[in-house]
C-alpha positions, 0 to 999 in steps of 0.5 A: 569083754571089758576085761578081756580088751585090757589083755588081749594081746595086740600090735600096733605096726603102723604108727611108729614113734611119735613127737611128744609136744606140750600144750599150755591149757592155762597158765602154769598147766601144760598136757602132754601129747603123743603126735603122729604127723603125716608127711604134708600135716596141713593137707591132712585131717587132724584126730584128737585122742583123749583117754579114760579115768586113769588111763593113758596115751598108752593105753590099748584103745588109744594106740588101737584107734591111733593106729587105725587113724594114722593108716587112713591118713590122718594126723593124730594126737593122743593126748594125756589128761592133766597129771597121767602118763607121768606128766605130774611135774607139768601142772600143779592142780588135778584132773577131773571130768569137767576139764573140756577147757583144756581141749579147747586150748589144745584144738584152738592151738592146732587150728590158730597156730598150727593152721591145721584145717580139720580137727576131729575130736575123740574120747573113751568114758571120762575122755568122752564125757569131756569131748562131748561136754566141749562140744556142747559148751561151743553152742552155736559158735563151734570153731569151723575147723571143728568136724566132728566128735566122737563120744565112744562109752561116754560118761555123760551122766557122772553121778549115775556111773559113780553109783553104778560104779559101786554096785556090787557086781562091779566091785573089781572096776571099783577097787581098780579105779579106787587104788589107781586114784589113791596112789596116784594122790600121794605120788601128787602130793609128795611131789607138791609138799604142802600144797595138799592134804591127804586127810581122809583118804585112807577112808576113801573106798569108792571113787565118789567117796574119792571125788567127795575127799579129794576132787571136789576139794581140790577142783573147785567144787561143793561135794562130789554131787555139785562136781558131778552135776556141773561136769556132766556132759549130758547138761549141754548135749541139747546144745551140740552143733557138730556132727557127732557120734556116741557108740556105748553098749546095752551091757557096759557095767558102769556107764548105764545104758538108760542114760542115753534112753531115757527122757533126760537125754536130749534129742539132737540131730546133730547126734547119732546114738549107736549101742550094740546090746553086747560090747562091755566098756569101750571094748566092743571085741568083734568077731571079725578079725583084723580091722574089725577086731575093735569095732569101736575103733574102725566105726570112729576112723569111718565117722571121721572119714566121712565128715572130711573133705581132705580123705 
């Protein structure tokens, strides 16, 4: 199902072009969103979209959700993490899971500066790690504008992906993700002369092997195991104040279900867990057809409906 979700074929008639508008997440670092704005954009519920390891605005979750969204009245953003969707020119430093900074930035700007009065918050796998991770850094004191988060095959617990990730069932998501990030790095590195060293990489054959080499290196962190640790959601889900919604599946292949079953994972009120036994990685095919095809993406578009006051 995962790999069927990334080529089923698919249109997206209702969003029409978008307005790409920058976002200063610190200085010197700016993101790129897609904006799809309604025809009164302050009288409306605003959805925040953020994309998975090496994906993109354009990916087909992101337009899927975007579309489904937009048709049910709201403004939405899909927004690129730092260096994807060809903004590498827009920041000098990487992108790694911990970055819920940089959505904070970019919802405080749409409340404080674009008075927008409801943001919904969404994120598919490492998108959803870093949604819930803010969430949960908010603590007692989210913004009020803040309606709801949305965590859709979430990686909350980063070492235990990476090491599902390696597993040999998975080894074409592995070398996917493994050759994405590889030539991601040089295409950085060629643009930034000097300003990083590509030592070692050509030794890198799993993404902790990657995170070991490069982002750990580059991002702050002691190893791949510090990173892993400091950046995982599931650190701070206990401190969540916000309604939200996690979907995963039982048969994800790198985001294992045990994480969101076992003790480690907080219990919260404020969080609704839902995972069908059959769904793969932020596909969720259905057999219904229309707007149930991708059931992930109408039961994120009904949770958001429901939490606004505007719809």
């Amino acid at each position: 199902m995962t790999i069927a979700s990334t080529f089923w074929p698919r249109k997206f008639p209702r969003l029409g072009a978008s307005v790409r508008r920058e976002f200063e997440v610190e200085p010197g670092s700016r993101i790129l969103a897609k904006c799809h704005w309604q025809v009164e954009p302050k009288l409306r519920p605003t959805l925040v979209l953020l994309h998975g390891l090496e994906g993109s605005s354009e990916s087909g979750y992101m337009l899927g959700a975007a579309d489904k969204a937009f048709r049910a009245g709201f403004n939405v953003l899909r927004v690129n993490q730092r260096n994807c969707g060809g903004t590498a020119n827009l920041t000098p430093t990487l992108y790694n899971s911990g970055l819920s900074g940089d959505m904070r930035a970019l919802i405080s700007e749409l409340i404080e500066s674009d008075g927008l009065p409801e943001v919904f918050a969404a994120g598919s796998s490492m998108g959803g790690n870093i949604m819930l991770k803010m969430a949960g850094e908010f603590g007692d004191a989210p913004p009020p504008q803040l309606k709801g988060v949305v965590g859709i095959c979430p990686a909350i617990d980063l070492a235990a992906c990476a090491d599902d990730l390696a597993e040999f069932r998975n080894v074409i998501y592995s070398r996917h993700f493994v050759n994405s990030l590889k030539r991601s790095m040089k295409l950085k590195a060629a643009m930034y002369p000097g300003m990083y060293s590509l030592d070692g990489l050509n030794r890198v054959r799993t993404v902790r092997q990657f995170d070991d080499v490069i982002t750990a290196r580059y991002c702050g962190f002691r190893d791949a195991e510090d990173y892993y640790d400091r950046a995982s959601a599931l650190r701070v889900i206990a401190r969540i104040r916000v309604p939200t919604l996690i979907m995963t599946s039982q048969d994800d292949p790198f985001v294992p279900f045990k994480t969101f079953g076992n003790g480690s994972f907080p219990a919260n009120p404020n969080v609704i867990v839902i995972a069908p036994k059959h769904g793969g990685h932020c596909a969720f095919i259905s057999r219904e057809p229309g707007e149930e095809r991708f059931w992930a993406e109408a039961r994120l578009v009904e949770f958001c409906k429901s939490k606004s006051a505007l719809l």
